[in-house]
C-alpha positions as CSV (number, residue, x, y, z in Angstrom):
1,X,166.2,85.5,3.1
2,X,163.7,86.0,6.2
3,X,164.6,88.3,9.0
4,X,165.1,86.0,12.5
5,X,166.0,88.3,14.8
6,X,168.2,87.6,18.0
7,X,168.8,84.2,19.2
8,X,166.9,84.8,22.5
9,X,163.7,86.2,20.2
10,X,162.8,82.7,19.0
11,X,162.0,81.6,22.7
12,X,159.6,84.1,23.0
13,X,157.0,82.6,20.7
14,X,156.5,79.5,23.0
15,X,153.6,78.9,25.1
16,X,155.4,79.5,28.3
17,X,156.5,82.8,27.7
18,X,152.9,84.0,25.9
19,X,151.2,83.0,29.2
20,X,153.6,85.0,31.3
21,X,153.2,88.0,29.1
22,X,149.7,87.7,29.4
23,X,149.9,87.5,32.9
24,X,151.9,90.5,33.1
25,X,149.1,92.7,30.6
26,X,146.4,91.5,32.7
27,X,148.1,92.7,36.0
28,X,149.2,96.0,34.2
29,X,145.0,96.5,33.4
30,X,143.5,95.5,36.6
31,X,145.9,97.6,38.5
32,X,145.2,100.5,36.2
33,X,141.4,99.5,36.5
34,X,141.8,99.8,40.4
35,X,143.7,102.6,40.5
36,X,141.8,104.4,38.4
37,X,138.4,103.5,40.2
38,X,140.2,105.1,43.3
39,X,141.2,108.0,41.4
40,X,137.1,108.3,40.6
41,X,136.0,107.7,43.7
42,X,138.5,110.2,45.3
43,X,137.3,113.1,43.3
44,X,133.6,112.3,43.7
45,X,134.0,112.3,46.8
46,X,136.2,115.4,47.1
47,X,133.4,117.0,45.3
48,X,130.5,115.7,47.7
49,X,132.9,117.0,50.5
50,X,132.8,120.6,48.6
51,X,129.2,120.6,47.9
52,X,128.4,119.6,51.9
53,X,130.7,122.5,53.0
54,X,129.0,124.8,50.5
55,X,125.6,124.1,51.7
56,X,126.6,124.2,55.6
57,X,128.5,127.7,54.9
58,X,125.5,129.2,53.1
59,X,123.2,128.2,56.7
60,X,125.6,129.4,58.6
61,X,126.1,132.9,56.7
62,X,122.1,133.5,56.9
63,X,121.9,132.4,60.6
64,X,124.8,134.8,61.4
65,X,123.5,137.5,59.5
66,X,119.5,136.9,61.7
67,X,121.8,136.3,64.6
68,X,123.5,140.1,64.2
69,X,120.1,141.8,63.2
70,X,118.9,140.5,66.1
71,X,121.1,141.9,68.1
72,X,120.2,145.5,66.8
73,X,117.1,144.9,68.6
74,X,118.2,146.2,71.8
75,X,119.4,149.4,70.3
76,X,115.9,149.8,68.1
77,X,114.2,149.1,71.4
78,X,116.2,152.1,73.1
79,X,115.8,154.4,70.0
80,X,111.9,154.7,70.4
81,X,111.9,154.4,74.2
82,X,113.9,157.9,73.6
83,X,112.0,158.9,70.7
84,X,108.3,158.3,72.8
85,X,110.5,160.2,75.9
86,X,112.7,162.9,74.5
87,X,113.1,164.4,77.8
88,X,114.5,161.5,79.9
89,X,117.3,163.0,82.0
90,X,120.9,161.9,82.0
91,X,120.1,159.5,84.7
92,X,117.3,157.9,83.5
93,X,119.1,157.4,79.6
94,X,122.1,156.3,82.0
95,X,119.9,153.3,84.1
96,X,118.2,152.5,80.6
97,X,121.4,151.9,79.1
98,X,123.0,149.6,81.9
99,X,119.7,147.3,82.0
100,X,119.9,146.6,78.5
101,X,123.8,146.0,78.2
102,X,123.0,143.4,81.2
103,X,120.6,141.7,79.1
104,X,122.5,141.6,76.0
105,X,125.1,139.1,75.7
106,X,128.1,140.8,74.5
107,X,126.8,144.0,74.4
108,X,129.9,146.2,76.2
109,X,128.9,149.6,75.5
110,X,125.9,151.9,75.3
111,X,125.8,155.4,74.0
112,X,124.2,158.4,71.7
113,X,125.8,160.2,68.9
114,X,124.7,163.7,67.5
115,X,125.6,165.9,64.9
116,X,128.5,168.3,65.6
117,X,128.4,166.6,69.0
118,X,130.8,164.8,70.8
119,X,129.7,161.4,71.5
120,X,128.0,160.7,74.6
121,X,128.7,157.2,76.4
122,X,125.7,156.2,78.4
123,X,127.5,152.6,79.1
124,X,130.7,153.1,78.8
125,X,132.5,150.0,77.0
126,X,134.1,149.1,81.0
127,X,137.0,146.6,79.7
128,X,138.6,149.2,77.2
129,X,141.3,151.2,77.9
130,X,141.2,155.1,77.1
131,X,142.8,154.8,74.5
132,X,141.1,151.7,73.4
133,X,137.7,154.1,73.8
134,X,139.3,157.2,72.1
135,X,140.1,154.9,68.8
136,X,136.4,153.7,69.3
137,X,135.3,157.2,69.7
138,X,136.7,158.5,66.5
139,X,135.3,155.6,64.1
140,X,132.1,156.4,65.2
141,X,132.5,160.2,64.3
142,X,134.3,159.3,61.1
143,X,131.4,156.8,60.3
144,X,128.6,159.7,61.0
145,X,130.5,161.9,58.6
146,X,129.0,160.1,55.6
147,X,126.1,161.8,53.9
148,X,122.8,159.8,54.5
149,X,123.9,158.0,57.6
150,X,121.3,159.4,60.2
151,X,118.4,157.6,57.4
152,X,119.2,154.2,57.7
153,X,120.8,151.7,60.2
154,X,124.5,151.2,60.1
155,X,127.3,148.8,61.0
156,X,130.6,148.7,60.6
157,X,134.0,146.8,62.4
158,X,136.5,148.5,64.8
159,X,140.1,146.5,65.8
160,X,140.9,148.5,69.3
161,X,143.5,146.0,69.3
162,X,144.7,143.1,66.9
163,X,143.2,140.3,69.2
164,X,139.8,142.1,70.0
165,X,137.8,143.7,67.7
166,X,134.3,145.1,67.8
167,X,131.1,145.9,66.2
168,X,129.8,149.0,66.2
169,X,125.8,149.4,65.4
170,X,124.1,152.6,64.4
171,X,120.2,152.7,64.9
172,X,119.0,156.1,63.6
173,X,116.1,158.7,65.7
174,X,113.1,159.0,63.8
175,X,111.4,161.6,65.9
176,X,111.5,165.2,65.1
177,X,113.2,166.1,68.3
178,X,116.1,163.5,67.5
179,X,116.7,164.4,64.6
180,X,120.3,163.7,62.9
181,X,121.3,161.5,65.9
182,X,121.4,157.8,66.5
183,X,122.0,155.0,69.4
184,X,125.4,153.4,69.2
185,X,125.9,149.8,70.4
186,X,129.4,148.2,70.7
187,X,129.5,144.6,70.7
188,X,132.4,142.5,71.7
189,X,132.5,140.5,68.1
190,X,135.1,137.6,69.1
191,X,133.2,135.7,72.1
192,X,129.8,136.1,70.1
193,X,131.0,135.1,67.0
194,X,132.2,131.7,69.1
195,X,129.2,131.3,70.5
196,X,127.5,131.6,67.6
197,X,129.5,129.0,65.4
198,X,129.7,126.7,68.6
199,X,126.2,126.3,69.4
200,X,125.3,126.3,65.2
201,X,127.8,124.0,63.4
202,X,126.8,120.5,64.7
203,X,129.9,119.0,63.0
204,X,133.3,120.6,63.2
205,X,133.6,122.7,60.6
206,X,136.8,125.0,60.7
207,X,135.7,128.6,60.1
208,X,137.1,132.0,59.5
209,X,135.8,135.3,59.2
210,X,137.9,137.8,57.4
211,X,137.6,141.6,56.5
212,X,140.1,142.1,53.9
213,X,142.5,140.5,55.2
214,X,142.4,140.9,59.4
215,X,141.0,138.0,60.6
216,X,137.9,138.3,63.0
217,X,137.1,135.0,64.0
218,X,139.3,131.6,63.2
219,X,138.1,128.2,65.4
220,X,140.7,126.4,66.6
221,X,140.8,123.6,64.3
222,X,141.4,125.7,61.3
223,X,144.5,124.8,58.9
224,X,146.4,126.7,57.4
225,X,148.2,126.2,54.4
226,X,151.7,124.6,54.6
227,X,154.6,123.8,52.2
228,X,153.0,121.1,49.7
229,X,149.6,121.1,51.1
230,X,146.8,123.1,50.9
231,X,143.4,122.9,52.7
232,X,140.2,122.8,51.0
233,X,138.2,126.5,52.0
234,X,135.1,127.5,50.5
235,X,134.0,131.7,50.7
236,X,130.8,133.3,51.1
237,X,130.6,137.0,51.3
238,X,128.9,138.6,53.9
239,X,127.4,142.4,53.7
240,X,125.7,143.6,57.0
241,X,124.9,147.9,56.4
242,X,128.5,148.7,55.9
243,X,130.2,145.5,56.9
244,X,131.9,143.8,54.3
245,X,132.8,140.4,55.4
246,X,134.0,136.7,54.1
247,X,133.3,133.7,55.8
248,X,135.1,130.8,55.2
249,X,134.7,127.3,55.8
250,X,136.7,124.3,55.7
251,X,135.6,120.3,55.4
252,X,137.2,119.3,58.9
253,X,136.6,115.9,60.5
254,X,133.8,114.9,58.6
255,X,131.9,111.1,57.8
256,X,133.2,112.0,54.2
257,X,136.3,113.3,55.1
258,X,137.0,110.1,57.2
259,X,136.0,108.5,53.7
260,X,138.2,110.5,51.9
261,X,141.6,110.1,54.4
262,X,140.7,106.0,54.3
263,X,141.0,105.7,50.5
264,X,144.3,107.8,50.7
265,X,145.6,105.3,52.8
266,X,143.9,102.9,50.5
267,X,145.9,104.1,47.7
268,X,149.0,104.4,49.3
269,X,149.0,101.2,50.4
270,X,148.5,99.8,46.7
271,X,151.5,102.2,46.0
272,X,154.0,100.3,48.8
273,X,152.6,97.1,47.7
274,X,153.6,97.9,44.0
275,X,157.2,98.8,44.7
276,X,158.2,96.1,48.0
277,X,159.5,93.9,45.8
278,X,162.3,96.2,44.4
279,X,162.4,97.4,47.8
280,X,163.1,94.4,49.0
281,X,166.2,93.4,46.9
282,X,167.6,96.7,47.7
283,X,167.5,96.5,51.0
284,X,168.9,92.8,51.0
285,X,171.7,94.4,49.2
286,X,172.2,97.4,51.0
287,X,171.5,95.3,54.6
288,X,175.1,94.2,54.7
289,X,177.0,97.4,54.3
290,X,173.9,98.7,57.1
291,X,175.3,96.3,59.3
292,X,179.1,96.9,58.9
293,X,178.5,100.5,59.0
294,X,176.7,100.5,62.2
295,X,179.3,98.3,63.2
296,X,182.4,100.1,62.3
297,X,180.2,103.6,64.0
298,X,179.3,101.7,67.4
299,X,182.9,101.1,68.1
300,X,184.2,104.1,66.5
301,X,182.1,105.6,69.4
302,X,182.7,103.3,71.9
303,X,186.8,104.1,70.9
304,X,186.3,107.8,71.6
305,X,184.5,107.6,74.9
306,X,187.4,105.5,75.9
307,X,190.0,107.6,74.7
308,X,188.0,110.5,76.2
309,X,188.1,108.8,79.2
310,X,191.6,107.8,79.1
311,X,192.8,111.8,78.1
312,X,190.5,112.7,81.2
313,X,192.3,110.4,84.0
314,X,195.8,111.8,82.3
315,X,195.6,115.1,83.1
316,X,193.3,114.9,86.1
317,X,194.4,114.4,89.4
318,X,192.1,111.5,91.0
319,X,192.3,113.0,94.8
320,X,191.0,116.6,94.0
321,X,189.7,116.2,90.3
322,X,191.5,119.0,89.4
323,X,194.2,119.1,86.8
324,X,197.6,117.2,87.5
325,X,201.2,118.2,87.6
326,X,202.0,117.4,83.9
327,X,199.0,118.9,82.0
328,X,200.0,122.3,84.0
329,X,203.2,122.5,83.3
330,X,202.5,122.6,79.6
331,X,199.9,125.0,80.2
332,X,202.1,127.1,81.8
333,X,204.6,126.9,79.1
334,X,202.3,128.2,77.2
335,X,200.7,130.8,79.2
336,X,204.1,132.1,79.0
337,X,205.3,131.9,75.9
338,X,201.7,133.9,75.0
339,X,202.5,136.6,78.1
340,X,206.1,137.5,76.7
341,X,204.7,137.2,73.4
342,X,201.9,139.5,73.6
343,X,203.1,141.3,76.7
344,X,200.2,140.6,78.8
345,X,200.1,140.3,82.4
346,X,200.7,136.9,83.7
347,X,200.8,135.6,87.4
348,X,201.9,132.3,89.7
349,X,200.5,131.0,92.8
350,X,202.7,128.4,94.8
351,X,199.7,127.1,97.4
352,X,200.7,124.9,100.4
353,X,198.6,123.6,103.1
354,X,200.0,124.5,106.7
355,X,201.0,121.5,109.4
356,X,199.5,119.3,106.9
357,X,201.6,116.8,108.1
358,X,200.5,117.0,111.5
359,X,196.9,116.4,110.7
360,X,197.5,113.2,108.4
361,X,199.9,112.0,112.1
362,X,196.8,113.1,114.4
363,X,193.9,111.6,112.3
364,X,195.0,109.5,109.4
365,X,195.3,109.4,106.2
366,X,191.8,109.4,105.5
367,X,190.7,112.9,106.8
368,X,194.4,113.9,105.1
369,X,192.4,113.3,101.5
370,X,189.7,115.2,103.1
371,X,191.2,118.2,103.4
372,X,193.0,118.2,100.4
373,X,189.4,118.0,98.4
374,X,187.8,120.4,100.7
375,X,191.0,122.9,100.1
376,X,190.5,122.0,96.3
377,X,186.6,123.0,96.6
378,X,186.9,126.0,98.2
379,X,190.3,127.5,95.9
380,X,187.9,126.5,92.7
381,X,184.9,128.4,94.6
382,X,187.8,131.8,95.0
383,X,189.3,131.6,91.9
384,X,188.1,133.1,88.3
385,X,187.0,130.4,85.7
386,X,189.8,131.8,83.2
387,X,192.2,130.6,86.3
388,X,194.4,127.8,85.9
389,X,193.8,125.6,89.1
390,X,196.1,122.4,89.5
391,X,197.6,120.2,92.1
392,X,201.5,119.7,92.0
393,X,201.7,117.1,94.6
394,X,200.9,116.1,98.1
395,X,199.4,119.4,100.1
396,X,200.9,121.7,97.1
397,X,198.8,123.6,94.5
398,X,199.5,126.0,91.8
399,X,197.4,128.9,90.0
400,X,198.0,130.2,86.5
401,X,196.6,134.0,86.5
402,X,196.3,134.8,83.1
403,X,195.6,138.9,82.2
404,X,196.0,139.1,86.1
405,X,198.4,142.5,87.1
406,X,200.5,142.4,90.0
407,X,198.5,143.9,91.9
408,X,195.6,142.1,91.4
409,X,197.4,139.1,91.7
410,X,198.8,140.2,95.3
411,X,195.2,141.2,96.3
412,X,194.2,137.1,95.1
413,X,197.2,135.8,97.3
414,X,196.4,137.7,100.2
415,X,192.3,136.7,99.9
416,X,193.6,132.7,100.0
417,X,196.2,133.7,102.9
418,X,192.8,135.2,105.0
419,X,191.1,131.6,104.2
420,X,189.9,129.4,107.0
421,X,189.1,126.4,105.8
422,X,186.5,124.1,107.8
423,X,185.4,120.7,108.1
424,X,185.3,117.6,110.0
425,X,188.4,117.8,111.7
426,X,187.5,120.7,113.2
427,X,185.3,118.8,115.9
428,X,188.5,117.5,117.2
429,X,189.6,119.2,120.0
430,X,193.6,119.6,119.8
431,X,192.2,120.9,115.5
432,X,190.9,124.2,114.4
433,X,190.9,125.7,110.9
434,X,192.6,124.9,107.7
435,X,194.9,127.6,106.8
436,X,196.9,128.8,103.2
437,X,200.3,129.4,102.8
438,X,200.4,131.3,99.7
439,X,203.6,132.7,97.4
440,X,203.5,135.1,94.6
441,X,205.5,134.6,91.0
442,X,204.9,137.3,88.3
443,X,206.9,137.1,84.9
444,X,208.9,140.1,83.8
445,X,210.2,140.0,80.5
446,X,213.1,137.9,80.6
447,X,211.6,135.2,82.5
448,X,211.0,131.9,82.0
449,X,208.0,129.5,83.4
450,X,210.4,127.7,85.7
451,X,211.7,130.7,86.8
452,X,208.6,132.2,87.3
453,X,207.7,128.9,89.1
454,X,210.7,129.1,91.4
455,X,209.6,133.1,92.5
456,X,206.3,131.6,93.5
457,X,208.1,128.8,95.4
458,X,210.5,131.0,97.0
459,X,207.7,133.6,98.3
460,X,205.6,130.8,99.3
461,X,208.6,129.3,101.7
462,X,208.4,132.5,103.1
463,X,204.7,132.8,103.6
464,X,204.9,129.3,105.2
465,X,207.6,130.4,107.7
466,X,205.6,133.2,108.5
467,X,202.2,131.0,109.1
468,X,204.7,128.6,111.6
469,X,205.5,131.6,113.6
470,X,202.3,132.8,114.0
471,X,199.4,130.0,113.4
472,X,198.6,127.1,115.4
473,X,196.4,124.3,114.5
């Protein structure tokens, strides 16, 4: 008996379905056709890029290597001025050496080295530092320890510091009465080395130049290599007398580097193309929960301002702004509890406003208000932050001194008793000065916080009898 399969499996021999999987094949081969053109063209292009950069890096290293021998030029020119004049005096050698550092771009330093002599600046390098010159100083001596060095021209690289370093040149005496001595030149190697590659590289090319690994030069569009991506660099070596050095180039902003970013984008678009449609019905899907999240997290927010709002206005005091009566007095029952627990130091401040009933009788209401917030200002201005600050009720305040000894808490009642408060009302001429009554509650050990409270209280009735007897407003 003949195999038949499924039930659905008989459909898929009809015409209609053939066509759509024909459909789907031919899709399938012209995208991989596409892609894989892309994929082509990419890496031709990548390797036209690399093959651009190679031949740009190989002009720059000869120009830069002419550009440098050039340079020794000056100093050959002074070694047979010297060698035709042996007997130029100090002076002379000195004036020489000056005219041809002004005439030399980057040329900073001037000078003559000898055997088993100290070296001898006739320019001195002017921007160094001593010690920048001493450091100079003994690479040139090391240098002209080598065997053979007084036969040939020499170079080599000093870093005085990290950002500056220079090129030293050696140019050899050839006359008998010179002999085993040489002209030393000291070039400043970062601004030439800009100048050079700005006023050679037409495009912008990225360069570096590295010996080992300290960096000499590096342009400022040069990128480095980050997590996932690294930068196309191509070397060349360098070798100037002693110099060892490797240049190194990157594409940068190129016509074929343009090229290569726009079929990157080319491809990635094929890429978001290919995969919006499942995109698509995920987001449909997802869009409703999206919506009711947001939802549910906008007035979640909006429920926690308000409620911040709501805990703000029930322990502040509207008048003043500072805390209320009820949000102290379970601050205070702590403070307490914490003192006695603890046995810290723990004081109260009972603050009353003197003849503040005469003021709000002589000019309202209104400039009543004011001198409560100006009082509330300046005790928040004379007070610790670690201080609790509150208003109890009409012209009263209180103080919570927490870690505060007796002492020091005395010391703080007496400052607020000294306080004259002005303002406004002072213009009036029947007003003067706002003044403190102030009374002092400390906790001993078998205290509670309304006890405590009704020390304060008591000592401030007698501070306020005290300012009645001898204040006047």
């Amino acid at each position: 008996m003949p195999w038949r399969g499924p039930a659905w499996l008989p459909k898929l021999n009809s015409r209609r379905y053939r066509r759509v999987f024909i459909a789907c094949l031919a899709t399938l081969g012209v995208s991989g056709v596409l892609l894989g053109t892309l994929v082509f063209v990419r890496w031709r292009a990548d390797r036209a890029v690399r093959n651009d950069t190679r031949v740009v890096l190989d002009q720059a290293a000869e120009q830069l290597l002419r550009a440098l021998e050039s340079r020794r030029g000056t100093l050959t020119l002074l070694r047979d001025t010297l060698d035709k004049a042996p007997s130029l005096a100090f002076p002379e050698q000195h004036a020489l050496a000056n005219s041809a550092a002004t005439h030399t771009r980057h040329l900073i330093g001037i000078g003559v080295t000898r055997q088993n002599h100290p070296l001898t600046w006739w320019a001195i390098p002017s921007p160094l530092t001593s010690r920048e010159q001493s450091l100079l100083t003994r690479a040139v001596l090391t240098r002209t320890g080598l065997r053979n060095v007084w036969r040939v021209p020499s170079s080599l690289t000093v870093c005085v510091t990290p950002q500056r370093p220079l090129l030293i040149m050696l140019e050899p005496h050839r006359s008998a009465a010179n002999q085993r001595s040489a002209v030393v030149g000291v070039f400043d190697l970062a601004p030439l080395l800009a100048d050079f590659f700005e006023l050679t590289l037409q495009q912008p090319y990225p360069v570096r130049l590295l010996e080992g690994e300290q960096a000499l030069y590096r342009s400022d569009r040069w990128e480095n290599p980050v997590e996932g991506k690294r930068p196309t660099v191509i070397e060349q070596s360098l070798r100037l007398d002693a110099v060892n050095w490797t240049l190194e180039m990157q594409p940068g902003s190129t016509q074929t580097v343009k090229t290569i970013s726009w079929l990157n984008v080319l491809l990635g678009t094929l890429s978001f193309a290919g995969g919006l449609a499942a995109i698509g019905i995920i987001w449909l899907l997802a869009m409703r929960t999206w919506i009711l999240q947001r939802a549910v997290r906008r007035r979640t927010a909006a429920l926690r301002r308000t409620t911040e709002r709501l805990r703000q206005l029930a322990i502040t005091d509207e008048l003043t702004g500072l805390y209320n009566r009820r949000f102290f007095m379970e601050r205070w029952q702590w403070e307490c509890e914490r003192a006695k627990r603890y046995e810290r130091p723990l004081g109260c401040l009972m603050i009353d406003v003197d003849k503040f009933k005469r003021i709000n009788d002589l000019l309202g209401h209104p400039t009543g208000d004011l001198v409560l917030k100006q009082v509330a200002q300046e005790l928040k201005a004379q007070l610790r932050q670690s201080d609790f600050l509150a208003r109890l009720g009409g012209d009263e305040f209180i103080v919570a001194l927490p870690e505060t000894s007796y002492a020091q808490a005395a010391a703080v009642a007496e400052k607020l008793r000294e306080l004259a408060i002005h303002g406004p009302w002072t213009r009036q001429a029947q007003m003067g000065p706002v003044h403190l009554s102030v009374g002092l509650g400390y906790i001993q050990a078998d205290d509670s916080a309304q006890e405590v409270m009704k020390k304060a209280d008591a000592d401030l009735y007698a501070s306020r009898q005290a300012a009645r007897k001898g204040q006047t407003l």
